[in-house]
C-alpha positions in Angstrom: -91.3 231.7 202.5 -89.0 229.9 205.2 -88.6 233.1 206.9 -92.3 233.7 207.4 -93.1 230.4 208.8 -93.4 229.7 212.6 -90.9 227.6 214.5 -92.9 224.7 214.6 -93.6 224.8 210.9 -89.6 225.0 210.3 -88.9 222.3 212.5 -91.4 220.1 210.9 -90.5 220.9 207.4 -86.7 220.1 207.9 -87.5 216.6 209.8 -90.1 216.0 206.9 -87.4 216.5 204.1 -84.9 214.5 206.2 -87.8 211.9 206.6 -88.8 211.6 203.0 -85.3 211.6 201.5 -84.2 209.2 204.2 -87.3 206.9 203.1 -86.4 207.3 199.6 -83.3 205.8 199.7 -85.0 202.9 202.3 -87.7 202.2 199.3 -84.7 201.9 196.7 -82.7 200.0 198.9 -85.6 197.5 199.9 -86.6 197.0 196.0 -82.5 196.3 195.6 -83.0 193.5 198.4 -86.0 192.0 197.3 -84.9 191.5 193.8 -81.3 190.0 195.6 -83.6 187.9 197.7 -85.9 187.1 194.6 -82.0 186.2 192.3 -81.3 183.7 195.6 -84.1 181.9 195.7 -84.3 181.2 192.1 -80.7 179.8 192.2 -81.5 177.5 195.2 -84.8 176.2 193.0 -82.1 175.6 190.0 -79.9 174.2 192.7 -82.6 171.6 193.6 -83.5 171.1 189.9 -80.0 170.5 189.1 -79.7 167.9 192.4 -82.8 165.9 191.5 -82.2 165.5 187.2 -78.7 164.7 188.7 -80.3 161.6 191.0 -82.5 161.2 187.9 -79.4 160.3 185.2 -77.9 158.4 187.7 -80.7 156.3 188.8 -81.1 155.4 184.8 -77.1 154.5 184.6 -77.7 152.4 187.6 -80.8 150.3 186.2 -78.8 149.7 182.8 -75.3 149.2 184.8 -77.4 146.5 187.0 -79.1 145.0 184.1 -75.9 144.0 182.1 -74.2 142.6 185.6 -77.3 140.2 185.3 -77.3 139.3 182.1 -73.2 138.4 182.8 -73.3 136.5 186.4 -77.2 135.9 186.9 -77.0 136.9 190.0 -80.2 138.1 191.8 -78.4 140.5 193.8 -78.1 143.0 190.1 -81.5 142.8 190.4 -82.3 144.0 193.6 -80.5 147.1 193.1 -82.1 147.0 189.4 -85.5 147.8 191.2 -83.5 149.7 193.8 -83.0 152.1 191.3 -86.5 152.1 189.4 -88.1 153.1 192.8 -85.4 156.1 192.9 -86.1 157.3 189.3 -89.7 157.2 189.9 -89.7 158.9 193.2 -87.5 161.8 192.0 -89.2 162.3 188.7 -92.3 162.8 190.9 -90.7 165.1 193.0 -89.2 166.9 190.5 -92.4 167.7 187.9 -93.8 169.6 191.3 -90.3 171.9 191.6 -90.0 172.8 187.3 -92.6 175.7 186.1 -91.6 176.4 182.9 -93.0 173.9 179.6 -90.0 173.9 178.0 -88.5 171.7 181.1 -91.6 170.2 182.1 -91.1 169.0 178.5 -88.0 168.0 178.8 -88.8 165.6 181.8 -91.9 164.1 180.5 -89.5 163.0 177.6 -87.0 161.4 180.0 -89.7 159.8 181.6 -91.2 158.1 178.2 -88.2 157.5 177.4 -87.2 155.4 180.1 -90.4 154.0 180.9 -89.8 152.4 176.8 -86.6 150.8 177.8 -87.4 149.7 180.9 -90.7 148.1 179.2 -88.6 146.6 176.0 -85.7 146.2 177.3 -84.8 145.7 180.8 -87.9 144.1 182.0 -88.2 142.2 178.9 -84.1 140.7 178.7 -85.1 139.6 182.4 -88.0 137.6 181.7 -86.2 136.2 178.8 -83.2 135.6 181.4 -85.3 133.7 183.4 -87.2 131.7 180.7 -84.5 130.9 177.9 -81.4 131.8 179.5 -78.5 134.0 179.8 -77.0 133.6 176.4 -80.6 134.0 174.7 -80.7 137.7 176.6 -77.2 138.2 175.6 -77.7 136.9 172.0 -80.9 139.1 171.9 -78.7 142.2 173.0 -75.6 142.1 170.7 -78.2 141.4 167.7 -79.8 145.1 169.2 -77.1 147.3 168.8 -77.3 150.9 169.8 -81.4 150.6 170.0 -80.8 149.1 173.9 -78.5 152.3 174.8 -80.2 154.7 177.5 -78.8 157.6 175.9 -82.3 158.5 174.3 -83.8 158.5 178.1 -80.6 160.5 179.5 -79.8 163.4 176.8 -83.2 165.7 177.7 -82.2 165.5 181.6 -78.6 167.1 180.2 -80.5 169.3 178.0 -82.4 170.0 181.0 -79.7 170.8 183.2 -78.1 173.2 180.5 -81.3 175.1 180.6 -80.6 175.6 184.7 -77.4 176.5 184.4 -78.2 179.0 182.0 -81.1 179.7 184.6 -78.6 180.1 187.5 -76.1 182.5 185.7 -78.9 184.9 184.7 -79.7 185.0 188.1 -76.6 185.7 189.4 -76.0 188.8 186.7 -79.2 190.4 188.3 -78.3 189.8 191.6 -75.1 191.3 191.5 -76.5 194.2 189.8 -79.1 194.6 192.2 -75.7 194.5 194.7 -74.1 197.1 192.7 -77.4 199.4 192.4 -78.1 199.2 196.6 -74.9 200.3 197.5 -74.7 202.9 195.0 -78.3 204.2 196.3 -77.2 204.1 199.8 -74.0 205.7 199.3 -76.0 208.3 197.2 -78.4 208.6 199.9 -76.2 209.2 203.0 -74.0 211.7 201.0 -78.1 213.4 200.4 -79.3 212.9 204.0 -75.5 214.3 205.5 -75.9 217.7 202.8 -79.6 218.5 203.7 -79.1 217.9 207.3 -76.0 220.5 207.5 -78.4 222.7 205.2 -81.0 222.9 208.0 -78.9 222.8 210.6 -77.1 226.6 209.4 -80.8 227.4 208.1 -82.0 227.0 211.8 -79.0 228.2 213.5 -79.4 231.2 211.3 -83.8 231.9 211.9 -83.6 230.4 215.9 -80.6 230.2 217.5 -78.7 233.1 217.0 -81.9 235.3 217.9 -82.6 233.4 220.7 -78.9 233.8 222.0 -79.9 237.9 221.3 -82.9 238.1 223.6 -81.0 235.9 226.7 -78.7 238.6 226.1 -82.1 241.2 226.4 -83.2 239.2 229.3 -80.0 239.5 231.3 -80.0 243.2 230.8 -83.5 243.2 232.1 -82.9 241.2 234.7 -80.0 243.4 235.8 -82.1 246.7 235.8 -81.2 248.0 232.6 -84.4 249.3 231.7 -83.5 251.5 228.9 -82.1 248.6 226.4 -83.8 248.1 222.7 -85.4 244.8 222.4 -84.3 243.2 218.6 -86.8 241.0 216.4 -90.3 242.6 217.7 -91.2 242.7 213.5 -91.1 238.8 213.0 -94.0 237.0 212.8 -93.1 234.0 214.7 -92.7 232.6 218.0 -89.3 234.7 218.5 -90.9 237.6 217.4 -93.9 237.1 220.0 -91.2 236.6 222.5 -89.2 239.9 221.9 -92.6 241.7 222.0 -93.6 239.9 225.3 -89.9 241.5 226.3 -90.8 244.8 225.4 -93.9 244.8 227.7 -91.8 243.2 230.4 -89.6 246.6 229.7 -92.2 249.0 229.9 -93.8 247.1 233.2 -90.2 247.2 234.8 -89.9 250.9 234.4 -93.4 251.4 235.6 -92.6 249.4 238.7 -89.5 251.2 239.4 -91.8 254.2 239.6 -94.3 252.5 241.5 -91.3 251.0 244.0 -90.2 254.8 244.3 -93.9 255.4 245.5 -94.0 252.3 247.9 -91.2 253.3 249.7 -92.1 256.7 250.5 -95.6 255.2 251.9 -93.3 252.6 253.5 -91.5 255.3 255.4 -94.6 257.2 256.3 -96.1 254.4 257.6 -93.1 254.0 259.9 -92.8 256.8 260.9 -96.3 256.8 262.5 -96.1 253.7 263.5 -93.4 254.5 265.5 -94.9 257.4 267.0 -98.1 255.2 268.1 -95.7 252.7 269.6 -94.5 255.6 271.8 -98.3 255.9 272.9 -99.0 259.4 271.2 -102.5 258.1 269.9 -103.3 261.9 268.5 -100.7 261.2 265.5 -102.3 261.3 261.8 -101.1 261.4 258.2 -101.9 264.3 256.7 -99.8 264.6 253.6 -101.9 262.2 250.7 -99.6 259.6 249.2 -99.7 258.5 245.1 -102.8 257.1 243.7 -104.0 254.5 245.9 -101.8 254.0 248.5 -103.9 257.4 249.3 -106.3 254.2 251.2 -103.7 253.4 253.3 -103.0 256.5 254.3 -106.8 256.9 255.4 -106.9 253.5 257.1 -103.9 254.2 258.8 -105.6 257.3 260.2 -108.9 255.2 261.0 -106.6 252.9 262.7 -105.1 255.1 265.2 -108.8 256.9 265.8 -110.5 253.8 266.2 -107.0 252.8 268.8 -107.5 255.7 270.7 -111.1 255.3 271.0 -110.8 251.9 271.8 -108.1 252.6 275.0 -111.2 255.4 276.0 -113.6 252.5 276.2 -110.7 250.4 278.2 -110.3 253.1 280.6 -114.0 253.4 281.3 -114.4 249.6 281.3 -111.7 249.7 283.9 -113.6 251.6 286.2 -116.3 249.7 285.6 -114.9 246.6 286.9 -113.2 248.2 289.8 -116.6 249.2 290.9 -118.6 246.0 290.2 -115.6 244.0 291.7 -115.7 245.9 294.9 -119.6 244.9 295.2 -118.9 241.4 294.2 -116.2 241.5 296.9 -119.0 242.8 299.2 -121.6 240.6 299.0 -118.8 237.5 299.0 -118.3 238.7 302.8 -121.6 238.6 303.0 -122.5 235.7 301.5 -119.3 234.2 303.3 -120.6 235.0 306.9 -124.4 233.8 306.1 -123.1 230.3 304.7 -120.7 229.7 308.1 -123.8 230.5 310.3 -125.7 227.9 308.0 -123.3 225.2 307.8 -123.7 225.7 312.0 -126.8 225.0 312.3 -126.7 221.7 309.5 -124.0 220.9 311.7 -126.3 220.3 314.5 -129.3 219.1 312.7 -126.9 216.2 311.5 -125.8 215.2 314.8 -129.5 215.4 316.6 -130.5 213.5 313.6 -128.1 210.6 313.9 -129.5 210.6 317.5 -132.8 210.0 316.7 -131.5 207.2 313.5 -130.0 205.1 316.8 -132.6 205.3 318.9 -134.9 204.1 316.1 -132.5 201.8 315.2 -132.4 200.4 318.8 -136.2 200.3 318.8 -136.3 198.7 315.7 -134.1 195.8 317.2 -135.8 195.6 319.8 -139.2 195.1 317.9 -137.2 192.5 316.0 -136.2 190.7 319.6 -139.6 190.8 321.0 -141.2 189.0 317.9 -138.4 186.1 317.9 -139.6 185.8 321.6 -143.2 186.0 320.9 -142.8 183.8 317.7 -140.9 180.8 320.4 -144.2 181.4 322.4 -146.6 181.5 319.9 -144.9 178.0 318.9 -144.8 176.4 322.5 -148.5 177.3 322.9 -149.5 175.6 319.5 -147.3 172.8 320.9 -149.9 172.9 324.2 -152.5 172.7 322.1 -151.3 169.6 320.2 -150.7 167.8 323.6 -154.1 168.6 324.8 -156.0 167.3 321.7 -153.8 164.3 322.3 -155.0 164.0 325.8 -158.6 164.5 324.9 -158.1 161.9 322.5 -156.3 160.0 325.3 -160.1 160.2 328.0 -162.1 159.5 325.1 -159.8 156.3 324.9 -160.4 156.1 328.7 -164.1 156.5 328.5 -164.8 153.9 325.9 -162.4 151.6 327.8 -164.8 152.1 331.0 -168.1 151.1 329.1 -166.6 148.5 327.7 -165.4 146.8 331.4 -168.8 148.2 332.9 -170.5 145.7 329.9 -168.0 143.1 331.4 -169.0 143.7 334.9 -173.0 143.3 333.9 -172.2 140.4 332.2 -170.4 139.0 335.5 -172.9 140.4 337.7 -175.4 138.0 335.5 -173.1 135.2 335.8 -173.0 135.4 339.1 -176.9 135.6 339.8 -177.4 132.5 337.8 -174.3 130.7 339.9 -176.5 132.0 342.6 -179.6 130.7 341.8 -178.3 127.3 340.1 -176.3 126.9 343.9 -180.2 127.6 345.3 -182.2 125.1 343.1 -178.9 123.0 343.8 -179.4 122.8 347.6 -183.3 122.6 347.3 -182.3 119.5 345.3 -179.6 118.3 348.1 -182.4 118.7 350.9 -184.8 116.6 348.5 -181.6 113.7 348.5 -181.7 114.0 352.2 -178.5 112.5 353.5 -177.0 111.1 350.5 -177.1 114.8 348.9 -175.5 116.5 352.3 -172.0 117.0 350.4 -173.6 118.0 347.4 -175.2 120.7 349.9 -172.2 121.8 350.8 -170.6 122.0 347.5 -173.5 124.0 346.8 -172.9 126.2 349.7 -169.7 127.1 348.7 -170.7 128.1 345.4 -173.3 130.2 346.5 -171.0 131.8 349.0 -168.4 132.3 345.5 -171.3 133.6 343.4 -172.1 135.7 346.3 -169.0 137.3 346.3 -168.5 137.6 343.0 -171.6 139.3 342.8 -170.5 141.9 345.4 -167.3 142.4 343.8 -168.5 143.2 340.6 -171.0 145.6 342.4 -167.4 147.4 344.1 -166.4 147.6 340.6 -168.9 148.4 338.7 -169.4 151.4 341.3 -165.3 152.0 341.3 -165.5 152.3 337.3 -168.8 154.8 337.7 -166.9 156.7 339.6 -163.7 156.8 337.5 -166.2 157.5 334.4 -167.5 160.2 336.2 -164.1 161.5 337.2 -162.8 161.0 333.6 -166.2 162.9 331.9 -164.8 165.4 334.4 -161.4 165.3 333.0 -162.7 165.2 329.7 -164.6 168.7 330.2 -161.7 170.2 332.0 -159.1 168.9 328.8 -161.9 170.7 326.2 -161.8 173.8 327.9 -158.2 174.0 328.4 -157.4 173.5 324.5 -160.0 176.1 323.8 -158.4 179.0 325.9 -154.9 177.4 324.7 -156.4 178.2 321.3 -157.6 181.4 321.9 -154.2 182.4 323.6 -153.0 181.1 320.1 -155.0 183.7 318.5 -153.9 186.2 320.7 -150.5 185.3 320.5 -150.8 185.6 316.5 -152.3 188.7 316.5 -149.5 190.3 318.8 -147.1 188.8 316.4 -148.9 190.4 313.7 -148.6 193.9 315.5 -145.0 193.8 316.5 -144.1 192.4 313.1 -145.8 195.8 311.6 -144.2 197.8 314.1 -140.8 196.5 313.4 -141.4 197.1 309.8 -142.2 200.4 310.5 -139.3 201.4 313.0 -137.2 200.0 309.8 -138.9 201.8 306.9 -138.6 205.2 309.9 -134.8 203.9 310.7 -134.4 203.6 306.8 -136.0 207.5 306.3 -133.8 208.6 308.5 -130.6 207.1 307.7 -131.6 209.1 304.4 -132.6 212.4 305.9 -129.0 211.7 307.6 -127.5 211.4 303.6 -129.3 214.2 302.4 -128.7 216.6 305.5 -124.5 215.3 304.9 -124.9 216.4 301.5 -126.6 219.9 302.9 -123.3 219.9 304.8 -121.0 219.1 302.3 -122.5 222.1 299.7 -122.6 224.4 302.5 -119.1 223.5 303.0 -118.0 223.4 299.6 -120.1 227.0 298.9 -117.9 228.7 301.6 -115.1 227.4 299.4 -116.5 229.1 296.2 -117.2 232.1 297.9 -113.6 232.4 299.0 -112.6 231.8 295.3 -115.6 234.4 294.5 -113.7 236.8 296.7 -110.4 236.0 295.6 -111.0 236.3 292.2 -112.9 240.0 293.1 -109.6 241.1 294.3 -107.4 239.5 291.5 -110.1 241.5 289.1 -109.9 244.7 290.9 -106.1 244.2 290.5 -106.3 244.1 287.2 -108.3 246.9 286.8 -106.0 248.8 288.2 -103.3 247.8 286.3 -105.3 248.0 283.0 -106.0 251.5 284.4 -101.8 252.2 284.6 -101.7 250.8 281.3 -104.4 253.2 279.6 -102.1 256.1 281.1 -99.4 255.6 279.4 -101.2 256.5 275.8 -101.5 260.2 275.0 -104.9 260.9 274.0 -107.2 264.2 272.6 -110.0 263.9 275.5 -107.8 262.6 278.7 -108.1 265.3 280.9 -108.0 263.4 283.3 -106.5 260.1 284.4 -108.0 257.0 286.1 -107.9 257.1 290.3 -106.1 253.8 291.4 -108.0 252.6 294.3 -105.9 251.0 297.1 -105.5 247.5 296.6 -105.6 245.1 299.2 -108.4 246.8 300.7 -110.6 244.0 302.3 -113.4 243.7 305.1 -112.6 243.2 308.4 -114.9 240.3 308.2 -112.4 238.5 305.6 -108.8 239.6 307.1 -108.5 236.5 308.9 -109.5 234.6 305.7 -112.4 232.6 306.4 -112.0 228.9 305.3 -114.8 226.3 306.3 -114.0 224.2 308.8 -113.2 220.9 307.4 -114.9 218.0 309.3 -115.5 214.8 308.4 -117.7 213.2 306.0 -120.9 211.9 307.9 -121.6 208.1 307.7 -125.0 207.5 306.3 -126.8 204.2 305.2 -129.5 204.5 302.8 -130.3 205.3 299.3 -128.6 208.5 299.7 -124.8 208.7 299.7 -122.6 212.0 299.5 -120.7 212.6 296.5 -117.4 213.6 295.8 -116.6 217.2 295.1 -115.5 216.0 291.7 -118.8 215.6 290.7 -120.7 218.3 291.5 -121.8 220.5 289.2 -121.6 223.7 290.8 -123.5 225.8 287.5 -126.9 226.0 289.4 -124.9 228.1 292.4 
């Protein structure tokens, strides 16, 4: 049943037997401890018992040691340790009915307990009262007249009966615990001698089923490894893993001989192959496989023969390709040199458009400052004339002044011219009145004579005047009219002046908007220049690269000659290279001249960033 079971399965079963006889002698070996552990603590609770009814006796001795010391001296000091000693025994006997668990010593301490709770209550309590109330010989009369009835022996025999039961108690407990000893090591010397016997068991088992026909096959598997194909492979019949294995050998067997056969075949197609290859490398194209190879390399054979058809049609096509370009680069070269002469003659004639048109930009430009000069100057007249004007309003202003200042002082002169006829005529009725006095008025006459005479003059003057100021009205109306008309032709010349202003101001805008035109048709015919220039350039390259492709036409042409083929009767014609136009053989470059300065919108552009796709 071992033998039949998979490797797995043995392994498992032998660590499972190791397993459970290993935790066998664990389980016995843990009880053996627990009941050691169980023995030890029961000892240290006897130990503790013991301790305690030990502080129990003695606490009793003391109380009855301290109660005869004061019924002797009377000294209160017996009785402090007297109470001392009550406190002890009560606190222990409390502490030591929590740690006992069987009746029988519970029993024994609750009789302790009554016991010397009686004493204490007819004795020692009791004999100290009566100390302090009768005396010391009363209490000691009281005591010898007792007897044995005041011993504590009845309060101290159950704590020793007590303690014999833990003693007892103890030395059980050590009899179990050193059989438990005794019965652990006896398991686990039982159990290592087991675990040491099954484990050399299995390991021979093992060695036996797995290792010794595993060391077999590495022995098969070195054999196949080394080409010995015709070896027997041991263990195919078992029905485990191993036996899997050796059958997995025996189809790694059978597929080595089979590729030995098929390596024998893949050579010989190897060879072939060579072989053919090596005669299409030496440019024989007409070469083919005839003899079929094995099975399907029999493919090979017919793509290698598909190959070299499809090759040697493929060089065909090259050949005629060849001549193909040859002839289309010779026309390309052609109309290059045509092209070539046409763009010269036209870069010419931009030439000279360009420098008539940068003729007629100055000129304009001149005009255009000119126009400018002549409306500064007309703009300084126009001003002085508006200046003209102002000073003739100010003059009209100034005989208007003059006019009312004359009717004003012709007013004045009336008003003298009155005063004067009244002087006149009071100097009159004066003189009548001086004749009337007769002798007595002839001074008075004379006085009135004179003032006559004054009026008189006065009168006349203001006449001269008056006639002096007509005629300086007269001459200032005159001025007045002549001022009027004068500020309205200086006006109207204003008005001319403006609108002359107004015309050379839209002339000079339009010499500069024509100036501004042209300095752009200047840009635009530079650029002209500049593509002309640059399209000689590309039509050299075109040419160039004509000749460099009718070059390698030919030498594609040599190359096709080389390979033998079924249909090449005859072979390419190598046209003469080098051949050119006498229209190129001096190698016609463009004639560099310098950019053209223009001013405008338009500027010329590098040849960097032309896009040349549209040519």
């Amino acid at each position: 049943m071992f033998q039949s079971m998979t490797i797995p399965k043995k392994l498992g079963f032998s660590f499972l037997a190791i397993n459970l006889c290993a935790a066998l002698v664990m389980a016995v070996f843990f009880v053996s401890i627990m009941m050691i552990r169980s023995s030890t603590a029961s000892n240290n609770l006897s130990q503790s018992i013991l301790a305690k009814e030990l502080l129990l006796e003695t606490s009793i001795l003391r109380q009855n040691s301290q109660l005869r010391g004061f019924l002797v001296t009377g000294d209160d000091s017996y009785l402090k340790s007297y109470h001392e000693g009550r406190e002890d025994y009560d606190r222990t006997s409390a502490e030591l009915e929590g740690l006992l668990k069987s009746p029988e010593t519970l029993a024994l301490l609750k009789k302790s307990r009554a016991e010397t709770l009686a004493w204490r209550k007819n004795w020692g309590d009791r004999l100290i009262d009566v100390v302090h109330a009768q005396g010391r010989q009363a209490a000691s009369d009281e005591v010898r007249q007792a007897g044995k009835a005041v011993l504590v022996s009845a309060a101290v025999l159950p704590l020793r009966d007590l303690r014999a039961v833990e003693d007892k108690l103890i030395q059980s407990n050590a009899e179990q615990q050193d059989e438990a000893i005794v019965t652990a090591l006896v398991v686990l010397g039982l159990g290592t001698a087991l675990l040491i016997g099954l484990a050399v068991f299995l390991a021979r088992t093992l060695s036996r089923s797995i290792a010794a026909p595993l060391t077999a096959m590495t022995c098969t598997m070195s054999d196949l490894v080394a080409g010995r194909n015709d070896i027997d492979v041991p263990e195919t019949s078992r029905p485990d893993e191993l036996g899997d294995m050796a059958r997995a050998l025996l189809v790694f067997r059978d597929a080595a001989k089979d590729k030995a056969r098929a390596d024998a075949d893949q050579a010989h197609v190897v060879k072939t192959l060579g072989e053919g290859l090596k005669v299409l490398a030496s440019g024989d194209m007409t070469y083919v496989i005839e003899q079929p190879f094995a099975g399907h390399y029999d493919l090979l054979r017919q793509s290698f023969n598909q190959m070299a058809g499809h090759m040697e049609e493929s060089l065909r096509q090259v050949s005629e390709s060849a001549q193909s370009v040859r002839t289309g680069s010779s026309e390309i070269r052609a109309a290059s040199e045509d092209l070539a002469h046409r763009t010269e003659i036209q870069a010419i004639s931009i030439e000279k458009t360009a420098g008539s048109t940068r003729q007629v930009t100055n000129m304009v430009a001149e005009t255009a400052q000119g126009a400018h000069t002549m409306r500064g100057a007309i703009d300084s007249v126009h001003q002085e004339a508006a200046k003209g004007g102002d000073v003739v309003k100010q003059a009209i202003c100034a005989m208007d002044a003059i006019e009312k200042s004359s009717e004003e002082i012709h007013q004045i002169i009336n008003v003298i011219d009155g005063i004067a006829f009244q002087t006149n005529l009071l100097a009159l009725n004066a003189g009548v009145e001086a004749a009337r006095a007769g002798h007595a008025g002839k001074g008075f006459a004379v006085v009135a004579n004179e003032v006559r005479a004054l009026a008189q003059r006065s009168a006349d003057a203001a006449q001269d005047i008056k006639h002096l100021i007509t005629t300086c009205s007269n001459q200032v109306g005159e001025g007045v009219t002549l001022v009027g008309e004068t500020g309205q032709m200086l006006t109207r010349i204003i008005q001319g002046i403006s609108e002359i202003t107004t015309l050379v101001s839209d002339m000079a805008g339009t010499t500069q908007t024509q100036s501004t035109n042209l300095r752009e048709v200047n840009g635009s015919i530079a650029e002209m220049d500049q593509m002309t220039q640059q399209n000689a350039a590309m039509v050299e390259e075109t040419m160039a690269c004509a000749r460099s492709l009718a070059n390698e036409a030919d030498q594609l042409a040599t190359l096709v000659t080389r390979f033998q083929l079924r249909d090449s009767g005859r072979k390419p014609q190598r046209p003469l290279v080098g051949e050119t136009s006498p229209a190129l053989s001096q190698n016609f470059v463009a004639p560099a001249r310098p950019a053209l300065t223009v001013m405008g919108n338009l500027a010329v552009r590098s040849e960097a960033d032309e896009d040349w796709a549209e040519f």
